[in-house]
C-alpha positions as CSV (number, residue, x, y, z in Angstrom):
1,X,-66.7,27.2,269.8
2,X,-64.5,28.5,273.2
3,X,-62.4,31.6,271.9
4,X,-59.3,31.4,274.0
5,X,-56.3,34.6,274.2
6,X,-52.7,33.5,275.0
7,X,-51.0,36.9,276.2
8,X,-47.9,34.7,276.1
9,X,-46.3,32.0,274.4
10,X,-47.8,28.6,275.7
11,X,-46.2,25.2,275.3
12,X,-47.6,23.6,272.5
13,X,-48.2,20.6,274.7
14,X,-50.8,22.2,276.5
15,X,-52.6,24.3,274.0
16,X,-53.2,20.7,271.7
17,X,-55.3,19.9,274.9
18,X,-57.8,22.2,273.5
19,X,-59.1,20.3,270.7
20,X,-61.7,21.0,267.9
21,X,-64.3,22.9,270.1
22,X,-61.3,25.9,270.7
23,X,-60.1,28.1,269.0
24,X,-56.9,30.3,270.6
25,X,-54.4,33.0,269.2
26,X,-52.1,36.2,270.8
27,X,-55.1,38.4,269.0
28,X,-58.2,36.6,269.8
29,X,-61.1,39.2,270.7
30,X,-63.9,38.5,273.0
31,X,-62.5,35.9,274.3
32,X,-64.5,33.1,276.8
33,X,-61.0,32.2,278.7
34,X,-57.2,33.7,279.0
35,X,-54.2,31.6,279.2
36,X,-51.2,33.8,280.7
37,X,-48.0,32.9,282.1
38,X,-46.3,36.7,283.1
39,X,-47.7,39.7,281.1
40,X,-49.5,41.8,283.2
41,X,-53.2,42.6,283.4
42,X,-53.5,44.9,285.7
43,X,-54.5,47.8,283.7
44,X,-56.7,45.3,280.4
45,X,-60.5,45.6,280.2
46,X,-61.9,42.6,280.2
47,X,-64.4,42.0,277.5
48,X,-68.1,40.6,279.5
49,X,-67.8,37.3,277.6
50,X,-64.4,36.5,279.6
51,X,-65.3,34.0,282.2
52,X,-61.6,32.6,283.5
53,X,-58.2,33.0,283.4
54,X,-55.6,30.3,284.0
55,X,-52.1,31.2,285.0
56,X,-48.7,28.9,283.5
57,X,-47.1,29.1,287.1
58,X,-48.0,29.2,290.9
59,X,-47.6,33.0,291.2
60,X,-50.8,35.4,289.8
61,X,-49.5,39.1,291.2
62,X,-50.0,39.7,287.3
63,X,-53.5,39.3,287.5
64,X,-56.1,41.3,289.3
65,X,-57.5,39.1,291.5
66,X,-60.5,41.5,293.2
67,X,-61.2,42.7,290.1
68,X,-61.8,39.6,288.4
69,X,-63.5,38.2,291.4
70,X,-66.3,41.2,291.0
71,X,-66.9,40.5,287.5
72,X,-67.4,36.6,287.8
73,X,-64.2,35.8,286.4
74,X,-62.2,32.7,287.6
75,X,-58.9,32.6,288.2
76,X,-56.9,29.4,288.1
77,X,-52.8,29.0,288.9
78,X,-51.1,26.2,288.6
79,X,-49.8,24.6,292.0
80,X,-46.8,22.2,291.7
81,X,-46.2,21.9,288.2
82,X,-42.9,23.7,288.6
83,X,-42.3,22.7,291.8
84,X,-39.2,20.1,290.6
85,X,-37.8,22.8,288.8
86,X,-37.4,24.9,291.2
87,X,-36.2,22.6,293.9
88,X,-33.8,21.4,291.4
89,X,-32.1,25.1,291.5
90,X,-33.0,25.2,295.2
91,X,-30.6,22.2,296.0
92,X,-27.9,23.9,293.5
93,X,-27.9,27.1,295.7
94,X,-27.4,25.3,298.7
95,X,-23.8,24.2,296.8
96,X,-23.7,27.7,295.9
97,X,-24.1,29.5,298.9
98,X,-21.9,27.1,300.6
99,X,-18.7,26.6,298.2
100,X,-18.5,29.9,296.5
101,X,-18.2,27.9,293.1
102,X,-19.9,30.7,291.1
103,X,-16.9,33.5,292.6
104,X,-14.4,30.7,292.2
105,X,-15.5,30.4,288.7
106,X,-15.3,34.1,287.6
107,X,-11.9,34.7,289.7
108,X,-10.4,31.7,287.3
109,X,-12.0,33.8,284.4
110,X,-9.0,36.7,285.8
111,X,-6.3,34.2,285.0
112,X,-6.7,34.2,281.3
113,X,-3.6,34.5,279.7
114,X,-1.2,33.6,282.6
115,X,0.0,30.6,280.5
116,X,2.0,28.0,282.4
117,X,1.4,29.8,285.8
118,X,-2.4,29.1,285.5
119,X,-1.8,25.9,287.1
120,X,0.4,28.1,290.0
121,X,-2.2,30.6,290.6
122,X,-5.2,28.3,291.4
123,X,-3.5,26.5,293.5
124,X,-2.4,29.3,295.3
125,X,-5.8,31.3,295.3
126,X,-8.2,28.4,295.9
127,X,-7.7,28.8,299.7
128,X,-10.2,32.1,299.4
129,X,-12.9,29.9,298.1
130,X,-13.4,27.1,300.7
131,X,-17.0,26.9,302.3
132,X,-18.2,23.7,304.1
133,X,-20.4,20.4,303.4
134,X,-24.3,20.8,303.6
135,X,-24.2,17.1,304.9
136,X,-24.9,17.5,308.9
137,X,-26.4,20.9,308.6
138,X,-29.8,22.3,309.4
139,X,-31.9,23.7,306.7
140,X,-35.4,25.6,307.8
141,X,-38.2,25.3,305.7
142,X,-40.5,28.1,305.5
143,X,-43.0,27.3,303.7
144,X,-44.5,23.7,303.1
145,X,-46.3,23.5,299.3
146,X,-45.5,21.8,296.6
147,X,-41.9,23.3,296.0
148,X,-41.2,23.4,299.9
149,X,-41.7,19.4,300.3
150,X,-40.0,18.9,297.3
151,X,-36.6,21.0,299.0
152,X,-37.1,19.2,302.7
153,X,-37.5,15.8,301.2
154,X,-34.2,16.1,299.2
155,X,-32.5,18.2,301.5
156,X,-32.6,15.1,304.3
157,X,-31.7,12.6,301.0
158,X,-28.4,15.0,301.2
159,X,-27.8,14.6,305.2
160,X,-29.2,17.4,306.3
161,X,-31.3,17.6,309.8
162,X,-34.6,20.0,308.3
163,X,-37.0,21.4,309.8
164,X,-40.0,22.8,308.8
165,X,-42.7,25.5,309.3
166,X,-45.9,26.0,307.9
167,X,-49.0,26.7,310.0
168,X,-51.3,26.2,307.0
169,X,-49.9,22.9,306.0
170,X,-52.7,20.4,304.6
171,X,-53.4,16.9,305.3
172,X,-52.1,16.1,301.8
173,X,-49.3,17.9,301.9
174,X,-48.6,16.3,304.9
175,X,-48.1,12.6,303.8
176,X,-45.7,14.1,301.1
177,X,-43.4,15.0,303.8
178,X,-40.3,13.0,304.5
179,X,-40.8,11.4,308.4
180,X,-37.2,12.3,308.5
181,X,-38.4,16.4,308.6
182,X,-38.7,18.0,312.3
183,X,-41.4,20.3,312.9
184,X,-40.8,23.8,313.9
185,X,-42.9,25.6,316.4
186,X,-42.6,28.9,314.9
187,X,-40.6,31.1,312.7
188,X,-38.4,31.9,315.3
189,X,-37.6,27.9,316.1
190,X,-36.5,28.0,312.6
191,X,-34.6,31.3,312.6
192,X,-32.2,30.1,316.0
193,X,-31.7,26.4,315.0
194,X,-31.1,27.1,310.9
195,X,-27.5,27.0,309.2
196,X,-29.6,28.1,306.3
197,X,-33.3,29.1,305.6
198,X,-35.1,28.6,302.2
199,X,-38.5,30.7,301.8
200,X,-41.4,29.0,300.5
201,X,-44.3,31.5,301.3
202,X,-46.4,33.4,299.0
203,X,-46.0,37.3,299.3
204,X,-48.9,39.0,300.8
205,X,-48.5,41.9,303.4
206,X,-47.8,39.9,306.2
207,X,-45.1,38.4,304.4
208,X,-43.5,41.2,303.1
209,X,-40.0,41.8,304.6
210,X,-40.3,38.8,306.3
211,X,-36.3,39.0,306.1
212,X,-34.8,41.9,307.7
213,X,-33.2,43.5,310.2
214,X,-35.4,42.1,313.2
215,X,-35.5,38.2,311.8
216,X,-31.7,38.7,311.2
217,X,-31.3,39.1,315.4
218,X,-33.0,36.1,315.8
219,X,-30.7,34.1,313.3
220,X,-27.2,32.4,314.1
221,X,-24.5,34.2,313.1
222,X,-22.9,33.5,309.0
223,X,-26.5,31.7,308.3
224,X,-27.1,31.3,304.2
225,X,-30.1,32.3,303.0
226,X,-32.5,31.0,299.9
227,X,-35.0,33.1,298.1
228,X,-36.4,31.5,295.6
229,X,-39.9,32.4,296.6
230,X,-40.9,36.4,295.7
231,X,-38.2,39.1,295.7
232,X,-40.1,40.9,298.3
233,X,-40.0,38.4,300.7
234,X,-36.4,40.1,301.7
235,X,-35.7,43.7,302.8
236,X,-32.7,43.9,300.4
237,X,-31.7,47.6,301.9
238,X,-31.3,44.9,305.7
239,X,-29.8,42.0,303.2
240,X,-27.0,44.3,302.2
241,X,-26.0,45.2,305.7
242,X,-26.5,41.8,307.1
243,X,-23.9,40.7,304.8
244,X,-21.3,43.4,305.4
245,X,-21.1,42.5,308.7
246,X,-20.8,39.0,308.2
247,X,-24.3,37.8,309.7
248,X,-25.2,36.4,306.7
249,X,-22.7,34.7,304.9
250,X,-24.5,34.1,301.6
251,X,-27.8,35.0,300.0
252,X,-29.0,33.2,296.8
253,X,-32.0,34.7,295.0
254,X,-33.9,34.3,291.8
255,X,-35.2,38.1,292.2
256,X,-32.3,40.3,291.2
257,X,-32.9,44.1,292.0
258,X,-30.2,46.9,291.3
259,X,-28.8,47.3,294.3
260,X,-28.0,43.6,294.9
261,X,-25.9,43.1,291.8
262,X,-22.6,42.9,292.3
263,X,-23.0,42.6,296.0
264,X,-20.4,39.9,297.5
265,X,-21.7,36.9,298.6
266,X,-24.9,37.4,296.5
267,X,-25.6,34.8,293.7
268,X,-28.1,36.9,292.1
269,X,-30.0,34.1,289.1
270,X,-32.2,35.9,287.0
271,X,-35.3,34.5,287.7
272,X,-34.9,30.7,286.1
273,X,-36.8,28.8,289.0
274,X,-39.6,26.9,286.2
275,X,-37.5,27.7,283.5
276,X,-37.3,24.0,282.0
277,X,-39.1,22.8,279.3
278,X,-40.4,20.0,281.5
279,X,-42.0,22.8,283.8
280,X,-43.4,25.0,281.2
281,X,-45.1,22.1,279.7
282,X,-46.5,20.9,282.9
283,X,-48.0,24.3,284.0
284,X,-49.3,24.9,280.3
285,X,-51.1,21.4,280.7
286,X,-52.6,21.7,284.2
287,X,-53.5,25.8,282.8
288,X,-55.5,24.2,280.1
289,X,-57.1,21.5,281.9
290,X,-58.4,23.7,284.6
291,X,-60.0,26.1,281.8
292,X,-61.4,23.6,279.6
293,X,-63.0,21.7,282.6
294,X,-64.6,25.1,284.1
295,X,-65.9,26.0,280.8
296,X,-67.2,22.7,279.4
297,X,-68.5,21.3,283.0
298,X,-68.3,24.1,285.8
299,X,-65.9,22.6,287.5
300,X,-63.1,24.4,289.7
301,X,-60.0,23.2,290.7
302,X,-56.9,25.4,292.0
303,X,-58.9,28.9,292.0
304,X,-57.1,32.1,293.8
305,X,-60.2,33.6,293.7
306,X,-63.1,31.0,294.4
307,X,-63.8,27.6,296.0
308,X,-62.5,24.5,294.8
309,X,-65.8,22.8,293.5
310,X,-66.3,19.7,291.5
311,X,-69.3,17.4,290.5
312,X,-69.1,14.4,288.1
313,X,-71.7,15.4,285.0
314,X,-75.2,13.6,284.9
315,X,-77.4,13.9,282.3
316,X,-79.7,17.1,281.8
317,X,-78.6,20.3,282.3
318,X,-76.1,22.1,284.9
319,X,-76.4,25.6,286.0
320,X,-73.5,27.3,287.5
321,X,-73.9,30.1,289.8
322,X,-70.9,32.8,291.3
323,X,-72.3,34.6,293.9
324,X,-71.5,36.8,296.9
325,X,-71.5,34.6,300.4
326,X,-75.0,35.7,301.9
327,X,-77.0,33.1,303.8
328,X,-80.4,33.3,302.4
329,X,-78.9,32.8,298.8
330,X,-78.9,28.9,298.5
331,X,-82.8,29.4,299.6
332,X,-83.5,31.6,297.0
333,X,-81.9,29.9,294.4
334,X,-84.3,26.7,295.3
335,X,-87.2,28.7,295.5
336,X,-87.1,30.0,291.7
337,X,-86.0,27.0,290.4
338,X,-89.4,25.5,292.2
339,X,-91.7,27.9,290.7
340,X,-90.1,27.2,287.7
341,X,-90.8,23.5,287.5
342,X,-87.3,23.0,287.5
343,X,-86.2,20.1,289.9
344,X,-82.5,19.8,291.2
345,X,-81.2,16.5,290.8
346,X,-78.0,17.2,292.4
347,X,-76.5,20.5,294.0
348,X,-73.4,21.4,295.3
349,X,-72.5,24.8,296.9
350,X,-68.7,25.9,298.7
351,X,-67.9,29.6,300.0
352,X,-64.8,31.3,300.2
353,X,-64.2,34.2,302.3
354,X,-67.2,36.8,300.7
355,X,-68.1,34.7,297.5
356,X,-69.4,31.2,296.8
357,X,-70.1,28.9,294.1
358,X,-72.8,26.6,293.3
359,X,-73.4,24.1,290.7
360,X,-77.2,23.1,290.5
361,X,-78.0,19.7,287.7
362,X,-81.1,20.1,286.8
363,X,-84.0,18.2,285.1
364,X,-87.2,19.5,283.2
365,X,-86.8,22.7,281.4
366,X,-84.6,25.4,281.8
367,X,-86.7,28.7,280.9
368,X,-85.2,32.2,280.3
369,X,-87.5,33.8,282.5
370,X,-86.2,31.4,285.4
371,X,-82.2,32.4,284.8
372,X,-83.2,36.2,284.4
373,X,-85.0,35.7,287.4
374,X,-82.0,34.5,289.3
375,X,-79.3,36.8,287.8
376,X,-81.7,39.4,289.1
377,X,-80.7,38.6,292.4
378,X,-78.3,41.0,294.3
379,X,-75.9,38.8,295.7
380,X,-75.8,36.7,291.8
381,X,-72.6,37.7,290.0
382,X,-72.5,35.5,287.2
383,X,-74.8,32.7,285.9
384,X,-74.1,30.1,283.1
385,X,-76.1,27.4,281.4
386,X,-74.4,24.3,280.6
């Protein structure tokens, strides 16, 4: 029986995925996997029986990635299972940012109780709330995943000339994009030729302040900017100023911070990019699918911390192996299973950066001695028998 924690509240779609051979509550102990969507773990001990943890959502600052990594531990996210929600409140922004509709809306909230001049007043105030058409504009992409596609592809369904800019992008991800989307050459293509910018980048420390006051040079003059990305992503101190003086006309984030409420010409959301049923129950599903298959077979798919590594079960037994990324370990690992009369029927081995991961299908039997002897090894951080 897999003992699973929830340290939030999971869709009930993907936790019946489990089936008879789980068990799963907010108070399991020792648990063999974690299901999380935002609590944070940075300061839990994890108990030594803990051997992933899958994250409801794309993002996994939450989670202590090196330190799970040096205790064996995988960690899984969920890639694109949100990604129409959020480019469903992307696309709404661009309206947003463009037609002042949400200032509109609260000014109208102002004439409550005018009466009969209600009628009088909008007309005469509308004039203060005009913004123009997306349709023959030019949105930059930065940033081409899931959610990033997603927002270029509709964005030239609306008429807009994109372009896009991602020096990582894959080959999949590349047959999801729209022919219609230009290719940018660099960041700084996209900040001169963009009427707005979306941010689609994940926030590490080159990332960080990607928006600020030297980017904000390099951009036209009354651009609109999207942030529906990480908070961080913008200097918001640079944001501020930038919008006083008219260089940015609007700013739409789903990251509110103190200073930006109440700011004009920031449509400040509090943080509702995957908040649709649809999305929750997608990245619960994927969440449990990606735990269940690494604890049953082994297999990894969408790891943060460790390769993506898969092999179709055969009969006999499979050994899974995390270990640190050191040439001479594949050899070793051959070597005992040889003196131990244990033959590989199939192996499969991937690194990523320092670590690796290798599945081993065995035949013949699979002795105690032989595993002690291989989680004996330095570079072995976690072994299991399956």
């Amino acid at each position: 029986m897999y003992k699973i924690l929830c340290l939030n509240q999971i869709s009930k779609t993907g936790t019946d995925r489990f089936g008879n051979a789980y068990e799963y509550s907010t108070e399991m102990k020792n648990a063999d996997g974690i299901l999380v969507r935002s609590a944070s773990m940075h300061d839990m001990a994890f108990n030594s029986e803990l051997k992933a943890i899958a994250r409801a959502g794309a993002g996994v600052n939450n989670i202590p990635i090196d330190k799970c990594t040096e205790q064996g531990i995988v960690v899984f996210n969920t890639p694109g299972a949100n990604a129409n929600a959020v480019k469903e409140l992307v696309i709404a922004s661009l309206f947003l940012t463009s037609r002042r509709v949400a200032a509109a809306m609260d000014w109208v909230k102002t004439l409550k109780g005018q009466g009969a001049e209600v009628g009088k007043l909008v007309e005469k105030g509308k004039g203060n709330f005009g913004g123009p058409e997306i349709k023959g504009k030019t949105l930059g992409v930065i940033g081409l995943g899931a959610i990033g596609i997603l927002v270029a592809n509709a964005a030239r369904n609306l008429g807009m000339t994109v372009y896009g800019f991602d020096p990582y992008l894959s080959v999949d991800a590349a047959w999801s994009l729209s022919h219609g989307v230009l290719k940018a050459d660099s960041m700084d293509d996209i900040f001169a030729k963009s009427d707005y910018i979306t941010l689609h980048v994940p926030l590490t420390d080159d990332t960080k302040g990607l928006v600020g006051d030297e980017n904000f040079a390099k951009m036209k003059d009354g651009v609109r900017i999207l942030n529906f990305a990480r908070g961080e992503l913008v200097d918001s101190s640079d944001m501020i100023k930038a919008l006083a003086t008219g260089k940015v006309s609007a700013y739409a984030t789903d990251f509110p911070t103190d200073d930006l409420i109440g700011v004009e010409n920031v449509i400040a959301i509090p943080h509702l990019g995957a908040s649709t049923p649809e999305s929750e129950d997608n990245c619960a599903e994927m969440a449990v699918d990606e735990i269940k298959d690494y604890l049953e077979n082994g297999n990894i798919t969408h790891s943060v911390n460790l390769p993506a590594l898969s092999m179709p079960r055969i009969e006999g037994t499979r050994i899974s192996i995390i270990h640190k990324n050191i040439p001479s370990t594949i050899a070793n690992l051959t070597t005992i299973c040889g003196k131990a009369n244990i033959n590989i029927e199939h192996m499969l081995s991937k690194s990523k950066k320092s670590y690796a991961y290798t599945i081993l299908d065995v035949s013949g039997e699979v002795s105690d001695s032989a595993i002690e002897t291989i989680s004996a090894l330095d570079e072995v951080i976690r072994i299991r028998v399956l």
